[in-house]
C-alpha positions in Angstrom: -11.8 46.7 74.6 -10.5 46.1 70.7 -11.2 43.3 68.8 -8.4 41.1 67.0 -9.7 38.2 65.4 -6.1 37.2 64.2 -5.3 35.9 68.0 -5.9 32.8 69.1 -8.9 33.9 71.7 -10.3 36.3 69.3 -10.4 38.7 72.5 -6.6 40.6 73.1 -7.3 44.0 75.4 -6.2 47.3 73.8 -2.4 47.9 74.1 -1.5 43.8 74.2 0.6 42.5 71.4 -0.6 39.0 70.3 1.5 35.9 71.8 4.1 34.0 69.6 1.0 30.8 70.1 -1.7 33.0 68.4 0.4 34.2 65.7 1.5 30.6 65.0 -2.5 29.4 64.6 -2.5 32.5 62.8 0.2 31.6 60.0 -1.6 27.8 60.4 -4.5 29.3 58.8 -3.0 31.4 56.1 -0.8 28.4 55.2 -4.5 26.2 54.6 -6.0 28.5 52.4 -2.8 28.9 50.5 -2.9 25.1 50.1 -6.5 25.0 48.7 -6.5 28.0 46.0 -4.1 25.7 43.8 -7.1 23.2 43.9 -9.8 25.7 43.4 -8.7 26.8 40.1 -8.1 22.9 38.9 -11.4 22.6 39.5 -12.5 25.3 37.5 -10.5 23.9 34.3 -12.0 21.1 34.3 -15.6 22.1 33.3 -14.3 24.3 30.3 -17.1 24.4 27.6 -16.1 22.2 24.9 -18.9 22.4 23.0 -17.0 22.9 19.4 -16.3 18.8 19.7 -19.4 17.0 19.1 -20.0 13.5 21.6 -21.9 11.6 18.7 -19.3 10.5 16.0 -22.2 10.7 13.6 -21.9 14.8 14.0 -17.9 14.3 13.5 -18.1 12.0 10.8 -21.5 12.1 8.9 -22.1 10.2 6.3 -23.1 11.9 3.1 -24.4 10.4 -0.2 -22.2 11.7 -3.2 -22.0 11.8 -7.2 -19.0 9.5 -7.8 -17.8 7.3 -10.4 -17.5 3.7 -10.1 -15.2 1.8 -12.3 -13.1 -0.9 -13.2 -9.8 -1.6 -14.6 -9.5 -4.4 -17.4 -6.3 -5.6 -19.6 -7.2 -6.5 -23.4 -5.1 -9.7 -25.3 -4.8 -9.4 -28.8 -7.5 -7.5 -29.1 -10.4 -9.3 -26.7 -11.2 -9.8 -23.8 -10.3 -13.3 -21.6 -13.4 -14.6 -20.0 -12.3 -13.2 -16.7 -12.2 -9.3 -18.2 -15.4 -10.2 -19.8 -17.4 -11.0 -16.7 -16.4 -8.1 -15.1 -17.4 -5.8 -17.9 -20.5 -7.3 -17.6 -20.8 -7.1 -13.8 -20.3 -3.3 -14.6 -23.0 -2.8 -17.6 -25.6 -4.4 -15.2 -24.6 -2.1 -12.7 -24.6 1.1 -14.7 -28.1 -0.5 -16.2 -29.6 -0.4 -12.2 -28.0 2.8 -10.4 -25.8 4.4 -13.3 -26.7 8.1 -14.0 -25.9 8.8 -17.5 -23.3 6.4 -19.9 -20.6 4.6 -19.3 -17.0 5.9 -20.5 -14.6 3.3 -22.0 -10.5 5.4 -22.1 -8.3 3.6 -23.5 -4.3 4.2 -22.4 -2.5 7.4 -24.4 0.6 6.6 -25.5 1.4 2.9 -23.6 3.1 0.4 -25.4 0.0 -1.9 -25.6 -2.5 1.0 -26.5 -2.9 -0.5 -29.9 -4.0 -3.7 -28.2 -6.6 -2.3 -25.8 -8.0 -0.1 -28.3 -8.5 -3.5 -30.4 -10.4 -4.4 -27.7 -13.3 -1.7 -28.3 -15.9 -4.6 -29.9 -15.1 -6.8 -27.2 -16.0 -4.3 -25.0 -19.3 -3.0 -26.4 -20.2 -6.7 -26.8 -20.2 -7.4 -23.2 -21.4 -3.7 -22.3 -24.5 -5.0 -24.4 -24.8 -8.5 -22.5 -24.4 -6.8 -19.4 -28.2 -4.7 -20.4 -26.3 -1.3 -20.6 -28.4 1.3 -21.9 -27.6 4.7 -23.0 -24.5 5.6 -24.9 -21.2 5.0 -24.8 -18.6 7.2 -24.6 -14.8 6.3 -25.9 -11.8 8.7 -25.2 -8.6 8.5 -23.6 -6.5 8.9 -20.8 -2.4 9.4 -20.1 -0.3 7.1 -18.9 2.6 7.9 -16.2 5.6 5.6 -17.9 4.3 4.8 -21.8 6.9 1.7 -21.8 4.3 0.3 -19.4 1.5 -1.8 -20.3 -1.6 0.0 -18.7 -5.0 -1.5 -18.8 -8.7 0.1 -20.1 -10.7 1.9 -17.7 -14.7 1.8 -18.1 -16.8 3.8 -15.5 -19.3 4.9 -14.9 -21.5 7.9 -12.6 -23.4 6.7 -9.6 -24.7 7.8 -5.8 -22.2 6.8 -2.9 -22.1 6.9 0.1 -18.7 8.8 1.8 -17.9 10.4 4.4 -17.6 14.0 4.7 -14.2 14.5 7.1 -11.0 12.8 6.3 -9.9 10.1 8.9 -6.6 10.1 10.3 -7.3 13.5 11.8 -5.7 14.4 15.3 -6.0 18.4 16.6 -4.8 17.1 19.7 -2.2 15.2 21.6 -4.2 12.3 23.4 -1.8 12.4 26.6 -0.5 16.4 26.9 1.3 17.3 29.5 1.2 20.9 28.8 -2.7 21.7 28.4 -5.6 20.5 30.1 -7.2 20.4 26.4 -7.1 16.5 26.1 -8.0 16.1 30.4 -11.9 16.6 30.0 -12.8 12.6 29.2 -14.4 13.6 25.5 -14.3 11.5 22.6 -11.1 12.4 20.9 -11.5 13.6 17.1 -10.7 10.4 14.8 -12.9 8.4 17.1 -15.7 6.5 15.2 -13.9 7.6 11.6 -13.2 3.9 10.1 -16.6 3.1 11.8 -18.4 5.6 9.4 -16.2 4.4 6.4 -16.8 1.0 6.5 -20.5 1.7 6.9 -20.6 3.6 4.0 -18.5 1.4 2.0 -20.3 -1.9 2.8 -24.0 -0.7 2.4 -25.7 -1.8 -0.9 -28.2 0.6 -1.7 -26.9 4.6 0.1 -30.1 5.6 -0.6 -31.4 2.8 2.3 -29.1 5.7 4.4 -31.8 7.9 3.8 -35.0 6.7 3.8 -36.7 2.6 4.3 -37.3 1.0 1.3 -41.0 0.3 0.6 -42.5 -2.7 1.9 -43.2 -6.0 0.4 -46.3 -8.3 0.2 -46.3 -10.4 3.1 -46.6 -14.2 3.1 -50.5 -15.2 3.2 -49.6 -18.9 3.6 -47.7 -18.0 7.1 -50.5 -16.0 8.2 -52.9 -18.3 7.6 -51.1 -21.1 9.4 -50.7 -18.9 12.3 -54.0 -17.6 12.1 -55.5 -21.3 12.0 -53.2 -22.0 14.9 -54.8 -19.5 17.0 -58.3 -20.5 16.2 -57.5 -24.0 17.5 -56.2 -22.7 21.3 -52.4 -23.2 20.1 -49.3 -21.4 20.2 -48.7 -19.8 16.4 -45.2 -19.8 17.2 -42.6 -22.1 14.6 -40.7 -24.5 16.5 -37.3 -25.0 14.6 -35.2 -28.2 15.8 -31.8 -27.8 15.9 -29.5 -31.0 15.2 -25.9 -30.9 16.0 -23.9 -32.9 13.3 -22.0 -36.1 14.8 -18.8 -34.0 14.2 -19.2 -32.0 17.3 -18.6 -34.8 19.6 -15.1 -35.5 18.4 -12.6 -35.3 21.1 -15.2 -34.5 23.8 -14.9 -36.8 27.2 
C-alpha cells in the first residue's frame, strides 16, 4: 500500500486516483492557509523596534539651562524716562544685581528718527540702573534699525542662566493617520507630544537652577514645634484644625 495524505482518508491503495470529494477538502485546506499568511505577516509589523522614539517626552524634549540675554525694550521723551519706563529699568537693574552674569548693555537705535531723543535719555537711564542696585559696568553702543523713519525704542539687557528647551516644537516626522506605512500604527507617543509642556515649564520657573538641584533648607519654625510638641505631651492630637467659613454670598440663589 502507498500513502497519500492529500486524500480525504489519508489511505488511497497504489494505482487509485483520489476522488473529486478528497481533492475538494484538499483545495479547502490550501485555501485556509492562504487566508492566514496575510495575517501572519501583520502581525509581525506590528512589533517593529522603535526604539529611536523615546516614550518619556522628557528624553524628546529636555529641558536644558542656557546662557541667554534678558532684556527689555523702553521709549525715551524728550530725553527721560516716564515713570512707567523708569520702573521697568529698575525691575531690570535688580534683576541683573541677583542673577546677571557680567553688565548690562544699554543700545540705543542707529539711524531712527528719534535716536537723538533716546540717546538724551542715557542719564535717565543710568539713574534708574543705579536705583535698581546694578553693579558692574555699563556698556553703551548701538544697534540698526529696519526703517530709520521709524521711531524705535532703547534696548538694555543683560546675560543670565535660562532655562529652554533643546528641540524645536512644532516638529512632525510623521503623518499621524498614514495610510501608506505602518510607521504611525504602533500606539507610540507621536514626536511634538509633551513640547509646549516642556516650554511652559521652562518659561514659568523662577529660579532654572531649582531644575537642577533643591535649594537649601531653611530654619524651621520653633514656635510650631513646640506647640505641637506640648500637644503631644498632653495626650492630644498636634494636628491644626483650620475652620472654614463660607461668606453669606454663597447662598444666593440657592433653594
Amino acid at each position: 500500500m502507498r500513502v497519500d495524505s492529500g486524500t480525504a482518508g489519508g489511505r488511497v491503495p497504489a494505482g487509485k486516483a483520489p476522488s473529486i470529494a478528497a481533492r475538494r477538502v484538499h483545495g479547502r485546506r490550501l485555501l485556509a492557509l492562504a487566508a492566514l499568511l496575510p495575517l501572519g505577516a501583520c502581525g509581525t509589523d506590528r512589533y517593529l523596534n522603535t526604539s529611536s522614539i523615546p516614550e518619556d517626552y522628557n528624553a524628546r524634549h529636555p529641558i536644558v539651562l542656557r546662557d541667554a540675554p534678558v532684556g527689555i525694550e523702553v521709549f525715551a521723551t524728550a530725553g527721560k524716562l516716564d515713570e512707567t519706563a523708569r520702573a521697568r529699568v529698575t525691575a531690570l537693574a535688580g534683576g541683573a544685581a541677583s542673577e546677571g552674569e557680567g553688565g548690562i548693555e544699554v543700545l540705543f537705535p542707529q539711524g531712527a528718527v528719534n535716536e537723538a531723543q533716546q540717546r538724551a535719555a542715557l542719564p535717565a537711564i543710568r539713574h534708574a540702573l543705579a536705583a535698581g542696585g546694578a553693579k558692574g559696568y555699563v556698556s553703551v553702543g548701538a544697534y540698526p534699525v529696519a526703517d530709520p523713519s521709524l521711531p524705535a525704542p532703547v534696548r538694555l539687557s543683560y546675560r543670565a542662566i535660562r532655562a529652554r528647551v533643546a528641540s524645536q516644537c512644532g516638529d512632525w516626522p510623521a503623518d499621524l493617520a498614514s495610510a501608506s506605512t505602518l510607521e504611525t500604527w504602533k500606539n507610540r507617543p507621536y514626536w511634538n507630544m509633551g513640547c509646549s509642556y516642556q516650554n511652559m515649564i521652562a518659561s514659568q520657573v523662577s529660579d532654572p537652577r531649582d531644575l537642577v538641584e533643591p535649594r537649601a533648607t531653611g530654619n524651621g519654625d520653633v514656635e510650631m514645634r513646640i506647640r505641637a510638641i506640648g500637644r503631644v505631651r498632653q495626650g492630644s492630637d498636634p494636628a491644626t484644625s483650620w475652620t472654614v467659613k463660607n461668606s453669606s454670598i454663597g447662598s444666593v440663589g440657592g433653594n
